[in-house]
C-alpha positions as CSV (number, residue, x, y, z in Angstrom):
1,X,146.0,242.6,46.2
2,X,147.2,241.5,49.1
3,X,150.9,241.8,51.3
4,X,152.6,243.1,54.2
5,X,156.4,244.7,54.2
6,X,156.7,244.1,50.3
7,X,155.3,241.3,49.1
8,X,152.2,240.9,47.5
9,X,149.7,238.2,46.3
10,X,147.8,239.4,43.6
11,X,144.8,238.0,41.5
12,X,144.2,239.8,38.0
13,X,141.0,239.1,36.6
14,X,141.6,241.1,33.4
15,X,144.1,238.0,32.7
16,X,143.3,235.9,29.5
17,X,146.7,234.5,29.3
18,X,147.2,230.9,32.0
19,X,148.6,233.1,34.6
20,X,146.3,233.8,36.9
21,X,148.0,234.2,40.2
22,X,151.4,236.1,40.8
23,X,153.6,236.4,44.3
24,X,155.8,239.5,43.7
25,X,158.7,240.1,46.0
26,X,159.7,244.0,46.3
27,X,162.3,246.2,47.9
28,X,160.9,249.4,47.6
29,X,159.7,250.0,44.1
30,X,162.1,247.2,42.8
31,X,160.6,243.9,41.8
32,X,163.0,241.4,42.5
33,X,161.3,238.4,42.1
34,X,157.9,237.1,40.8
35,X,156.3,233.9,40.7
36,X,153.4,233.1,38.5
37,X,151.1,230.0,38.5
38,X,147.6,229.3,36.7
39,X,145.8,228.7,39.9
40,X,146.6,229.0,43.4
41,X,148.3,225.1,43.3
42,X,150.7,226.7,41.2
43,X,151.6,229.4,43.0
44,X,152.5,226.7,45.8
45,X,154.2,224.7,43.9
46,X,156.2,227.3,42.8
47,X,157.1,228.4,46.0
48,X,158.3,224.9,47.1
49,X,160.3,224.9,44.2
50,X,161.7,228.1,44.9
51,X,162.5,226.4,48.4
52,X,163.9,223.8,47.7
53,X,166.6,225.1,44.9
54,X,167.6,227.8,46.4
55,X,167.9,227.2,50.4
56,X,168.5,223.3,50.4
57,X,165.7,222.6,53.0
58,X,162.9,220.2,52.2
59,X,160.0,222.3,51.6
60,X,157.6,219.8,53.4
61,X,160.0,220.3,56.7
62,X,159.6,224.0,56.5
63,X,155.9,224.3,56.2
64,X,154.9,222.1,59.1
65,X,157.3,223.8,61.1
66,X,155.3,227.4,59.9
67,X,152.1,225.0,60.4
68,X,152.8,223.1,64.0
69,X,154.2,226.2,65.5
């Protein structure tokens, strides 16, 4: 498991079910949000999705801003 200041990226190996990858956002011990994918594509896609809905901004705009400094 990985994260810093409440989230976390985690891999599960025991996993037999298609989720493989999970992104769990955390306020204390409250889970607030998770996202799920099969492989790590997923979780990315998921994430631009989640971008996109719920903030209005083009994903693709946001990450090469994170990307190009």
């Amino acid at each position: 498991m990985y994260g810093t200041k409440g989230y976390q990226i985690c891999y599960d190996k025991s996993l037999t079910e298609l989720v493989s990858y999970q992104i769990s956002f955390s306020t204390g011990e409250t889970t607030i949000m998770q996202i799920a994918g099969r492989d790590d594509l997923g979780i990315i896609h998921g994430l631009l999705y989640i971008i996109r809905e719920f903030s209005g901004v083009d994903p693709f705009w946001v990450l090469g801003r994170y990307f190009t400094g």
